[in-house]
C-alpha positions as CSV (number, residue, x, y, z in Angstrom):
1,X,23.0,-12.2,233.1
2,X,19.8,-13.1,231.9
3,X,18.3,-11.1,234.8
4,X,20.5,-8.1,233.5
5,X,19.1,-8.0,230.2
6,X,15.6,-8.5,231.4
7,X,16.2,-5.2,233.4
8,X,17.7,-3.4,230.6
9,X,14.9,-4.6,228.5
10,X,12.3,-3.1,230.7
11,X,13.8,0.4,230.9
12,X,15.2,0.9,227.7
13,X,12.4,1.9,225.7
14,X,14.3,2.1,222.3
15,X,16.0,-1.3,222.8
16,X,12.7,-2.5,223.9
17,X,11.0,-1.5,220.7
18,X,13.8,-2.8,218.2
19,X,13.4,-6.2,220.2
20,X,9.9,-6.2,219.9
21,X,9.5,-5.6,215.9
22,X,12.2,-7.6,215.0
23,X,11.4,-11.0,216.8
24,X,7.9,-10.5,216.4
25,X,8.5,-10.1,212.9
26,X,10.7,-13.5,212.8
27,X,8.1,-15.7,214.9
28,X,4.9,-14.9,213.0
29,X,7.0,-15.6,210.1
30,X,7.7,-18.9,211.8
31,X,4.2,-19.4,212.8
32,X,3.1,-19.0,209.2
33,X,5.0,-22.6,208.7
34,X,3.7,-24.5,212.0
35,X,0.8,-26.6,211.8
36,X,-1.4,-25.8,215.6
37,X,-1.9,-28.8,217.5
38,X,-5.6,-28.6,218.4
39,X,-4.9,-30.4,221.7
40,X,-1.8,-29.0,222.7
41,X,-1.6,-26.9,226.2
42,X,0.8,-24.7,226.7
43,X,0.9,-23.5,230.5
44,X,3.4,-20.5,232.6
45,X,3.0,-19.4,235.7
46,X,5.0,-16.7,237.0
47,X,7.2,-16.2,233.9
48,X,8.5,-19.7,234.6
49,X,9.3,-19.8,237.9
50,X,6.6,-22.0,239.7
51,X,4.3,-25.0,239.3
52,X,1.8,-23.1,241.4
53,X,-1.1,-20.4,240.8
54,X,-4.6,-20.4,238.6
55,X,-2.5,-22.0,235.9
56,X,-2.2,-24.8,238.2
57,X,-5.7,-24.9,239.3
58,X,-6.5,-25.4,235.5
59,X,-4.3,-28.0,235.0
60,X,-5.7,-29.8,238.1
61,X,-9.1,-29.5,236.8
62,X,-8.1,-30.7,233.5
63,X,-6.2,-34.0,234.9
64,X,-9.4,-34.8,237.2
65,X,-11.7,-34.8,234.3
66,X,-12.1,-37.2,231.8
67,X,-13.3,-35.0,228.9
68,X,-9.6,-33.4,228.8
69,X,-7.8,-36.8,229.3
70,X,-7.1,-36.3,225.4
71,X,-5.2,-32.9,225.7
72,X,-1.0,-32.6,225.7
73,X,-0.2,-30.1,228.7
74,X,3.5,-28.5,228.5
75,X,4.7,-26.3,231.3
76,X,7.1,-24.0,230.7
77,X,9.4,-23.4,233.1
78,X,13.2,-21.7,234.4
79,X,14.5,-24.5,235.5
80,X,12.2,-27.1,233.5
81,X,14.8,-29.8,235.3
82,X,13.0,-29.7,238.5
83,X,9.7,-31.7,237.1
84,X,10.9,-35.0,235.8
85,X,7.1,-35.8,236.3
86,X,6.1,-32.9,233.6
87,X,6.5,-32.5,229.8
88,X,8.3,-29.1,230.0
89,X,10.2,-26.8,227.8
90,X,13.0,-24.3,229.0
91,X,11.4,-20.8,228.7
92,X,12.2,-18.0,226.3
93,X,14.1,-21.0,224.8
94,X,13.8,-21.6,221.0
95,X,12.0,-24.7,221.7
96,X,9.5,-22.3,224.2
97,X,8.4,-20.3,221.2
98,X,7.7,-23.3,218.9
99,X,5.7,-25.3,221.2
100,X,4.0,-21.6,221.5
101,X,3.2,-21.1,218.1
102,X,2.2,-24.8,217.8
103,X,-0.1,-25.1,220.9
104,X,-4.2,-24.4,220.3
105,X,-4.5,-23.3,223.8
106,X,-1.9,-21.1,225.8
107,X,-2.8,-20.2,229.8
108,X,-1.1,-18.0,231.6
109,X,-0.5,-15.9,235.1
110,X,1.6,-13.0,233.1
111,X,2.0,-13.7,229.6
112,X,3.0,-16.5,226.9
113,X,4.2,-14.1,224.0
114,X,7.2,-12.3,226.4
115,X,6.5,-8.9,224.9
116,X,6.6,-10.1,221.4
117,X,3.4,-10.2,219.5
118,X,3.1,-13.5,217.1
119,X,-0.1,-15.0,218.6
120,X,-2.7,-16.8,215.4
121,X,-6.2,-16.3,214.9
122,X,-6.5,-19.7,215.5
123,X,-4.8,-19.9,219.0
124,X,-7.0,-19.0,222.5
125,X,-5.6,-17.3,225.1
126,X,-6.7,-17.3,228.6
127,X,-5.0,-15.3,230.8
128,X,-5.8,-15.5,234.4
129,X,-3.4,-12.5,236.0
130,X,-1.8,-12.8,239.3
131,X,-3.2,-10.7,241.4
132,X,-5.7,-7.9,242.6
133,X,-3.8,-4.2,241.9
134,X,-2.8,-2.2,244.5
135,X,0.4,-0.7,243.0
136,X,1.1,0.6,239.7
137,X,1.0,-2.1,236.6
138,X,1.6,-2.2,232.7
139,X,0.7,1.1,231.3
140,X,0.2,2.8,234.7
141,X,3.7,2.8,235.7
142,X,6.2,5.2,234.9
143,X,7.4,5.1,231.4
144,X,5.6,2.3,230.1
145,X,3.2,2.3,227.0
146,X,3.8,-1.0,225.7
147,X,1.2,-3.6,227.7
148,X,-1.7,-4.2,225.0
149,X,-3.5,-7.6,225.7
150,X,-5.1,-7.5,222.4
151,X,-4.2,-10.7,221.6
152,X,-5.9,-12.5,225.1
153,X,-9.2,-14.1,224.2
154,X,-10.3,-14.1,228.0
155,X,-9.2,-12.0,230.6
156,X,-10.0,-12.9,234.3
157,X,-11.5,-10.1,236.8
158,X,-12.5,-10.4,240.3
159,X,-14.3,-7.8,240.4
160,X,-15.3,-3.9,239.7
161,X,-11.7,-2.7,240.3
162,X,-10.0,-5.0,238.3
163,X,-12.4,-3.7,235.3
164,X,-11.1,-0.4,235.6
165,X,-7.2,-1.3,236.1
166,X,-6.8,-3.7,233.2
167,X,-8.4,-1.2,230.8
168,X,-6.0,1.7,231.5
169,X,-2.7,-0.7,232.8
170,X,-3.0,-3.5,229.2
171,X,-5.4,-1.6,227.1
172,X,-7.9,-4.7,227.9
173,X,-11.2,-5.2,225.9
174,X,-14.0,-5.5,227.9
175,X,-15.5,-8.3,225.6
176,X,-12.7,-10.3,227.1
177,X,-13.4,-9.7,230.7
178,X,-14.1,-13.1,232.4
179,X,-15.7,-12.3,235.4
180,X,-15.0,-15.3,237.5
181,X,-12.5,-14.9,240.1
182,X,-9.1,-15.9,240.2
183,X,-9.0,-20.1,240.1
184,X,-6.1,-20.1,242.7
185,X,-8.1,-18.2,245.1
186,X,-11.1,-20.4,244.6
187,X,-9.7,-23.3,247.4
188,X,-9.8,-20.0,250.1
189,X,-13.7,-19.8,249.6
190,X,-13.8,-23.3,250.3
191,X,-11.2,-23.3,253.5
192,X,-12.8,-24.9,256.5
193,X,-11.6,-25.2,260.1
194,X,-10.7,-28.7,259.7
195,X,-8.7,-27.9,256.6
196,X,-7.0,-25.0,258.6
197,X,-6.2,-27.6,261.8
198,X,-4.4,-30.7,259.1
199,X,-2.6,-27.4,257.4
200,X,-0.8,-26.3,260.5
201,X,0.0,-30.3,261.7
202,X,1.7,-30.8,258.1
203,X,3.6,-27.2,258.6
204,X,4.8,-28.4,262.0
205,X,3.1,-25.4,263.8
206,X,2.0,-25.4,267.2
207,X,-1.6,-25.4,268.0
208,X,-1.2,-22.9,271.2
209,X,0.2,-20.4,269.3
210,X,-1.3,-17.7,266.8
211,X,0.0,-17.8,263.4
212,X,1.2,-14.7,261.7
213,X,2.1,-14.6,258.0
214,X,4.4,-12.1,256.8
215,X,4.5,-11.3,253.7
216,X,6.6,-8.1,252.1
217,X,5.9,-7.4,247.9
218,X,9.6,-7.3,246.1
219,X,11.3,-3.6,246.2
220,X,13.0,-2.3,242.3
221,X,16.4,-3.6,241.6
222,X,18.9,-0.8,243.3
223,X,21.8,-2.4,241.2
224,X,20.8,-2.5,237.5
225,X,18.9,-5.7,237.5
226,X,22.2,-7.7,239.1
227,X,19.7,-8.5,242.1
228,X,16.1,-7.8,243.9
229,X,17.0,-7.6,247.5
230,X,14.8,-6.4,250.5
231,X,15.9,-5.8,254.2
232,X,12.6,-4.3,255.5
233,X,13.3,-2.2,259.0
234,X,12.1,-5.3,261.3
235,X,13.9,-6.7,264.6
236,X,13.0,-10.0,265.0
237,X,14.6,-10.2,269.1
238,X,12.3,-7.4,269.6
239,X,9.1,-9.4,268.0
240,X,9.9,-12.3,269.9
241,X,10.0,-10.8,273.0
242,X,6.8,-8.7,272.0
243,X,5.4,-11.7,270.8
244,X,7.5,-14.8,271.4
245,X,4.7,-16.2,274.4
246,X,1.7,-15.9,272.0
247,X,2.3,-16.1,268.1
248,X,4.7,-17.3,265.8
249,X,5.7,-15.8,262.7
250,X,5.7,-17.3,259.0
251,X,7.9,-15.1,256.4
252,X,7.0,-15.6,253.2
253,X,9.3,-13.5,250.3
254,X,8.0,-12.2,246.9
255,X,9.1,-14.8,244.3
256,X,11.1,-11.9,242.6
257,X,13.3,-11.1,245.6
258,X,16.2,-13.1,245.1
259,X,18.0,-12.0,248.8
260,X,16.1,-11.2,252.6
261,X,18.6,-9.6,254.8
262,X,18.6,-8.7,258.2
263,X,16.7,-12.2,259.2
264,X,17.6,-14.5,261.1
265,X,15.5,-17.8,261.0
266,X,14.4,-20.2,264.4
267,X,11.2,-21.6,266.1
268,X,9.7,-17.9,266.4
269,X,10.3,-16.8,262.9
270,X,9.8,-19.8,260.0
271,X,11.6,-19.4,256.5
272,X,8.0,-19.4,254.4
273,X,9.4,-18.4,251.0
274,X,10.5,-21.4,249.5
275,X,7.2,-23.3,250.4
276,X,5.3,-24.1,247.1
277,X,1.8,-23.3,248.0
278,X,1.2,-20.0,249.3
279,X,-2.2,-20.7,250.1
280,X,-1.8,-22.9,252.7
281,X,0.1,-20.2,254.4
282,X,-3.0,-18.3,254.3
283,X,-5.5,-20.7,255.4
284,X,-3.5,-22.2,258.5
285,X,-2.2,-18.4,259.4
286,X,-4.5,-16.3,262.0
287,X,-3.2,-13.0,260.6
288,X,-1.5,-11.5,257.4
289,X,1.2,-8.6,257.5
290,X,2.3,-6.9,254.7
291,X,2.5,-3.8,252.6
292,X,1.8,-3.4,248.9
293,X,1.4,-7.0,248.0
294,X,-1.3,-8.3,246.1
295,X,-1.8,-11.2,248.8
296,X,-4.0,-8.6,250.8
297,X,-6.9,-9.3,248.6
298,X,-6.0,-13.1,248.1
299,X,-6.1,-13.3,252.5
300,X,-8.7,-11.0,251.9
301,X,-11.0,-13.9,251.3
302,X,-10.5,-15.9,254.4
303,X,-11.9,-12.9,256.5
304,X,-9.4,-12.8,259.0
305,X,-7.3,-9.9,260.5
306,X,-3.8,-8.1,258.0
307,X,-1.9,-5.2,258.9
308,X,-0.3,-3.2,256.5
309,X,3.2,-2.3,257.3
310,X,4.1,0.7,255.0
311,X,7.4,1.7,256.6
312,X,8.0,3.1,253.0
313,X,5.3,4.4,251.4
314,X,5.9,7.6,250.7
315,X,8.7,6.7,248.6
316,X,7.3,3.9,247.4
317,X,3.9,6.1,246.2
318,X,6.6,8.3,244.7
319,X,8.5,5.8,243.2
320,X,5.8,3.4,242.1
321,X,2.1,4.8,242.7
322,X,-0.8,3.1,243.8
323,X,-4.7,3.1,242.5
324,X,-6.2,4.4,245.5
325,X,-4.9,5.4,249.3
326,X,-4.1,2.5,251.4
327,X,-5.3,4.5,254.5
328,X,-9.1,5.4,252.8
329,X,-9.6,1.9,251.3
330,X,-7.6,-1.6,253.5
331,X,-9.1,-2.7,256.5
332,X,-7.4,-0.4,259.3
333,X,-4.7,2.2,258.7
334,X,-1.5,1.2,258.1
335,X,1.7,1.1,260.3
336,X,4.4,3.0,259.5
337,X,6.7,2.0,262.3
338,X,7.8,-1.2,263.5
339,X,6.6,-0.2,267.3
340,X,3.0,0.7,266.0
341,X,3.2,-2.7,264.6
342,X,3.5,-4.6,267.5
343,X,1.6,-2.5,269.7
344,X,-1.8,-3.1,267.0
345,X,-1.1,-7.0,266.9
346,X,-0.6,-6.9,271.0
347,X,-4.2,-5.1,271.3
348,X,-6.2,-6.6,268.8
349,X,-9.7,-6.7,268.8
350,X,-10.1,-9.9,266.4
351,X,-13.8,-10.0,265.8
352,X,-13.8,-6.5,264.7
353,X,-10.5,-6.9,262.4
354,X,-12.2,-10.0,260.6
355,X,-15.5,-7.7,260.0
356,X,-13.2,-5.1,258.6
357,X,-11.4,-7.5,256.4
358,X,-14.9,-8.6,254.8
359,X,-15.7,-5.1,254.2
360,X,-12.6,-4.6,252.1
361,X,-13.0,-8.0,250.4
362,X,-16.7,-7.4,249.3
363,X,-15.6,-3.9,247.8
364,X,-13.0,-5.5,245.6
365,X,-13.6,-9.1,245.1
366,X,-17.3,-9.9,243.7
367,X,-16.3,-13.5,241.9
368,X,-14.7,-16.5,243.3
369,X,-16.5,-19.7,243.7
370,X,-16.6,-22.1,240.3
371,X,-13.7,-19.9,238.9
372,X,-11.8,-22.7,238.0
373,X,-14.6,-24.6,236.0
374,X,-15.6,-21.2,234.1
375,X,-11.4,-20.4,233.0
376,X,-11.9,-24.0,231.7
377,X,-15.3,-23.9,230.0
378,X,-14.4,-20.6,228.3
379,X,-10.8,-21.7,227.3
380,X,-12.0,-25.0,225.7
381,X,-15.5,-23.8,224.4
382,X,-17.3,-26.4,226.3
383,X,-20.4,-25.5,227.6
């Protein structure tokens, strides 16, 4: 149900609008008679849905360093039952929006006020994003006028590209624009070979096989929000006999797909999505397949070989859009069947896919190392 609403929420721009005035409204009114906590954290990641991300890389930082001992950190989270070993509150909960208007410091992947606007003066918001943009976001997509980050503090960029997109996709101010690099990505700068070898030991892979990461973005609700399934146009018997000798395959689902059909899981094709740190999918996989998923500028980093499988893409470009051709800018050209797939992974020159990865990676990604330490520096005005 609550999915449902969410849905109707997001493409319903009059109901959208009367929700937006009227709880804003009712929360800064609320806000006006809550003290802030000057070291109270509030952290989300993924609108609740993981303990994972740069909000996690913060909160790492923060718990190894004694000058931040002193600080409360609350996660907010779905299912806030699944981390005994947090202080948590239920998001979009009442309790979620008074520890919100309470909490000096809010950090974020997405956003802390849900659409609403009742953020103080007072409070600093870092907002890290989740992702480089390939596809369509905020203001860019279809129909939607109402992203304005006016309220973040700092805003984290990667690079030139993400400059551009945030101003025209949430109405960003440049004078927020922390040009740093993502803190989540920051471990894949500093991935070694060693680090790659105890990944794939505690992932049970086998060390005579390559590794390939699959990893489809989520496809629009066809059913009014009920669900967000995805059966892409893949034959796994075929792959394994393709493939079966030499590679083994990791498939890793968009946290916003709730259903993968048309798979059937064993030793040649590994159930990925429910594994908590995507990252070390990266770092222990050989190769990256996907199609308009920001992950291709996360694996981006490593250097190493992706193909693009765009199976959809003119629907999807007509459905969604993108920022730039996938063909003119990613490392190779995409695939648009399943048999050009295979036959490009079968006859792969690596060397030269791994100097066209770095190509696309310098183009969009100028900021990475010591991201971590500047989100936290700039959050906490510590110099």
């Amino acid at each position: 149900m609550r999915q449902r609403l969410i849905y109707i929420l997001k493409h319903n721009a009059f109901i959208q609008k009367m929700y937006r005035v009227i709880m804003s409204f009712v929360f800064k009114v609320l806000g006006a008679f809550l003290p802030t906590d000057d070291k109270l954290v509030i952290f989300v990641s993924f609108m609740g849905m993981g303990f994972n991300d740069s909000p996690k890389a913060i909160y790492d930082y923060m718990q190894s360093h004694s000058a931040y001992k002193g600080y409360r950190c609350v996660w907010a989270f779905e299912h806030p039952e699944k981390y005994p070993e947090l202080e948590t509150v239920k998001i979009d909960s009442f309790a979620y929006f008074k520890t919100a208007l309470k909490a000096k410091y809010w950090i974020t992947n997405t956003n802390i006020e849900r659409g609403l606007k009742f953020k103080k003066r007072s409070q600093v918001y870092l907002n890290t994003w989740h992702g480089i943009a390939l596809k369509h976001i905020g203001n860019d997509c279809p129909g939607r006028k109402d992203y304005n980050f006016d309220t973040v503090d700092h805003l984290v960029v990667s690079g030139d590209h993400d400059e551009k997109v945030w101003k025209s996709a949430f109405n960003a101010d440049e004078r927020t624009y922390l040009r740093c690099g993502m803190p989540r990505n920051e471990e894949l700068w500093l991935a070694t070979e060693d680090r790659k070898k105890d990944l794939r030991e505690k992932l049970g892979l086998p060390n005579d096989k390559k590794v390939i990461l699959y990893a489809p973005t989520w496809r629009e609700s066809t059913d009014g929000g009920k669900s967000y399934e995805i059966k892409p146009p893949i034959h796994f018997d075929v792959w394994k006999k393709e493939l079966g000798d030499e590679f083994v395959v990791l498939f890793r689902a968009h946290h916003q797909t709730t259903k993968v059909l048309g798979v059937q899981y064993d030793e040649f094709v590994r159930d990925a999505s429910d594994y908590p740190a995507v990252n070390d999918l990266m770092i222990a996989s050989d190769m990256l397949i996907t199609d308009y998923s920001a992950i291709a500028f996360d694996y981006a980093v490593l250097c190493k070989p992706m193909f693009i499988y765009a199976y959809d893409y003119e629907i999807y470009l007509a459905e969604r859009g993108t920022y730039f051709d996938i063909d003119d800018r990613y490392p190779n050209k995409s695939c648009r069947t399943e048999d050009e797939l295979l036959t490009r992974i079968k006859g792969i020159d690596y060397t030269a896919e791994c100097a066209n990865t770095r190509r696309f990676r310098d183009e969009f990604i100028q900021y990475g190392i010591g991201a971590t330490e500047a989100c936290v520096k700039a959050e906490f005005g510590r110099s």
